[in-house]
DRENDO-1510 file (C-alpha; in Angstrom, 1 decimal, always signed):
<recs>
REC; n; res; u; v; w
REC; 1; UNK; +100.2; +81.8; +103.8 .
REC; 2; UNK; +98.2; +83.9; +101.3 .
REC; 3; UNK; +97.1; +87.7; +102.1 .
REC; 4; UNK; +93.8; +88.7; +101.8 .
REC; 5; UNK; +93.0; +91.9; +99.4 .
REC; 6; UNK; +91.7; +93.1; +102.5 .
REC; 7; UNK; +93.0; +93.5; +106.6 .
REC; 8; UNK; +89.5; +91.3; +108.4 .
REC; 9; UNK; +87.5; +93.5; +110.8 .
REC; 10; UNK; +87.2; +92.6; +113.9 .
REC; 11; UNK; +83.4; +93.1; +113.8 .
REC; 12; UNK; +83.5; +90.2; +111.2 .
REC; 13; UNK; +85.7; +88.0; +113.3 .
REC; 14; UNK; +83.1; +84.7; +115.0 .
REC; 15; UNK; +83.5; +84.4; +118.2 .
REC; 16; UNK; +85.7; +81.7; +120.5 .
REC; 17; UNK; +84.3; +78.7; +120.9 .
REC; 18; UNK; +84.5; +79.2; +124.9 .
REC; 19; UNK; +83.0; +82.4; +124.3 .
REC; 20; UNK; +79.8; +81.1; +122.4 .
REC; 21; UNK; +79.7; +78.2; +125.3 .
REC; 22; UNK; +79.6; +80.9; +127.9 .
REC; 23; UNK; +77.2; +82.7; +126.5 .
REC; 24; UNK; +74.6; +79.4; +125.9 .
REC; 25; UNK; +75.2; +78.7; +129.7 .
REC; 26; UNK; +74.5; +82.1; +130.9 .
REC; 27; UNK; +71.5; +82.1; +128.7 .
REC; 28; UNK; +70.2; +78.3; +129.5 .
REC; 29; UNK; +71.1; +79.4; +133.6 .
REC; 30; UNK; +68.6; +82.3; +133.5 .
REC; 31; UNK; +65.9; +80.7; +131.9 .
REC; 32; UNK; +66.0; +78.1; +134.5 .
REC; 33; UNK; +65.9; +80.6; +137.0 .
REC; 34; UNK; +62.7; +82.3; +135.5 .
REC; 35; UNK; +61.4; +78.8; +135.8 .
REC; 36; UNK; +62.0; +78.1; +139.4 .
REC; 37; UNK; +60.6; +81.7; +139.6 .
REC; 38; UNK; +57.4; +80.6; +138.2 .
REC; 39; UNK; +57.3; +77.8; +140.4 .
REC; 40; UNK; +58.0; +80.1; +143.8 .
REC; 41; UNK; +55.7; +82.3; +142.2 .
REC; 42; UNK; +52.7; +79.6; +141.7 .
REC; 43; UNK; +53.1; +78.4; +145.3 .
REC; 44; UNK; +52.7; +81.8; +146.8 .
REC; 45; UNK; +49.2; +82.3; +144.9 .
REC; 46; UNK; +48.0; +78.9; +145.5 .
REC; 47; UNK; +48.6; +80.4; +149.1 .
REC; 48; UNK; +47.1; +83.7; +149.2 .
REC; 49; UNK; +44.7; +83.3; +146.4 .
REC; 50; UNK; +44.4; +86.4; +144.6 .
REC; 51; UNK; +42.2; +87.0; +142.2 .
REC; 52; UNK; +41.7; +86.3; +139.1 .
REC; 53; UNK; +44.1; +82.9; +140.2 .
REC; 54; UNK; +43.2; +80.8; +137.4 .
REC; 55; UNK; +44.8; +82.8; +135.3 .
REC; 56; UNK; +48.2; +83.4; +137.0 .
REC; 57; UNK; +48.4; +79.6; +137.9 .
REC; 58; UNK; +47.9; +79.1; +134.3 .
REC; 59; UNK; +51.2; +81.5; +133.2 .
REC; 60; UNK; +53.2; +80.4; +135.9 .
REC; 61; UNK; +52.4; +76.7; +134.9 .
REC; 62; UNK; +52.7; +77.5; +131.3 .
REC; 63; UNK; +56.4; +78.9; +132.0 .
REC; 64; UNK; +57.5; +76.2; +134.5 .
REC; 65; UNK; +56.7; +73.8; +131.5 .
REC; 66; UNK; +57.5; +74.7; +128.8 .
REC; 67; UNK; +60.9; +77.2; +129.7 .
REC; 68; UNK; +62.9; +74.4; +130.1 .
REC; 69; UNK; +62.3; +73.0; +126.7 .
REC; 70; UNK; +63.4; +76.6; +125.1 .
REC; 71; UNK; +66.4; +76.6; +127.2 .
REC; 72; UNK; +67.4; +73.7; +126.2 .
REC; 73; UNK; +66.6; +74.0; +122.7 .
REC; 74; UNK; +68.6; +77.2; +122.5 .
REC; 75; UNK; +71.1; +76.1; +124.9 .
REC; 76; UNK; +72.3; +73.3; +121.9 .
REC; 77; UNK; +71.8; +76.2; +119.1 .
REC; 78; UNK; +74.7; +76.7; +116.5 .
REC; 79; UNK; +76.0; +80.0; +115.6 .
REC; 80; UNK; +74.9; +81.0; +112.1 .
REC; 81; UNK; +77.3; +80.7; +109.6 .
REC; 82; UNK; +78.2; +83.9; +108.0 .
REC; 83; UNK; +77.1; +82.3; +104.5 .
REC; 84; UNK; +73.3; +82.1; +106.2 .
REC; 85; UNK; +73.1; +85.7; +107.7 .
REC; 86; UNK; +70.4; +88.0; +106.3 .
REC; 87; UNK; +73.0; +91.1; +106.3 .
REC; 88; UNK; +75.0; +88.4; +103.8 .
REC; 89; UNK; +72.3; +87.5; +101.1 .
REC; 90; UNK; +71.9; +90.6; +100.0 .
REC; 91; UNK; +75.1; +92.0; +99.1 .
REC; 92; UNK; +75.6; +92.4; +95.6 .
REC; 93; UNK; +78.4; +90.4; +94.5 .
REC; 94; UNK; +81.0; +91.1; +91.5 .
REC; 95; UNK; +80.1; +90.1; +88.6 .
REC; 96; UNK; +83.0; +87.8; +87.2 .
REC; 97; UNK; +84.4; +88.8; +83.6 .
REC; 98; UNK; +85.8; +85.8; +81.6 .
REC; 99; UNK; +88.1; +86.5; +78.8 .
REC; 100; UNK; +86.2; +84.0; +76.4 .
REC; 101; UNK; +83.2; +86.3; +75.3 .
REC; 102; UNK; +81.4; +82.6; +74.4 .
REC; 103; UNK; +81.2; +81.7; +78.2 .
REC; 104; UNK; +78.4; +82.0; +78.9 .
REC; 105; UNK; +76.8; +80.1; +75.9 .
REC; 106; UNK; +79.3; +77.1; +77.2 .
REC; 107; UNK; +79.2; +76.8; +80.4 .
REC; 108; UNK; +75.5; +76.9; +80.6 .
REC; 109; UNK; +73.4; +73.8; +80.8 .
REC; 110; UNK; +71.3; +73.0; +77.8 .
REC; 111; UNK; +68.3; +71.0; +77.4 .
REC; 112; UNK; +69.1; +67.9; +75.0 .
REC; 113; UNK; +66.2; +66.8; +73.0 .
REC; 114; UNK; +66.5; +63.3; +71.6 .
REC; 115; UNK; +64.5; +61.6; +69.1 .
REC; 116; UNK; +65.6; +58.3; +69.2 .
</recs>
């Protein structure tokens, strides 16, 4: 088992697997309660017609339809991988010092012109 340079930080540590599942059904639960929400909600102004209903009718239809294609759709989201995170593209990284002072010149990739 190797040691790192470094102890890891627990703010750097992913989360559990059943903890990322909880979270995604807490979050795909609640949108679908908004929805039935906008549904309740629809029904009681189709009853007492307030005005400007056209309007309302047209939100609470406009959540009831399309909430439970974001819920699912984040529901089956993957956590980003630390290599993808914003905070992580912009660190400046060591620069790597080779022993061979020619490194550079052959490890690069050079254009080969042939004039056959």
């Amino acid at each position: 088992m190797a040691r790192r340079d470094r102890p890891q930080l627990i703010t750097d540590a992913a989360r559990s697997p059943e903890q990322e599942l909880r979270a995604r059904e807490v979050r795909y639960v609640s949108m679908m309660l908004l929805r039935a929400a906008c549904v309740v909600v629809a029904a009681i102004l189709v009853a007492t017609r307030p005005p400007l209903l056209w309007l309302w009718l047209s939100l609470c239809i406009a959540g009831a339809v399309f909430l439970p294609m974001i819920a699912v759709l984040l529901a089956n989201d993957a956590p980003v991988r630390p290599e993808n995170r914003l905070r992580n593209r912009f660190k400046r990284r060591k620069p790597t010092s080779h022993p061979d002072p020619d490194h550079a010149l052959t490890e690069r990739e050079h254009k080969v012109i042939d004039a056959d």
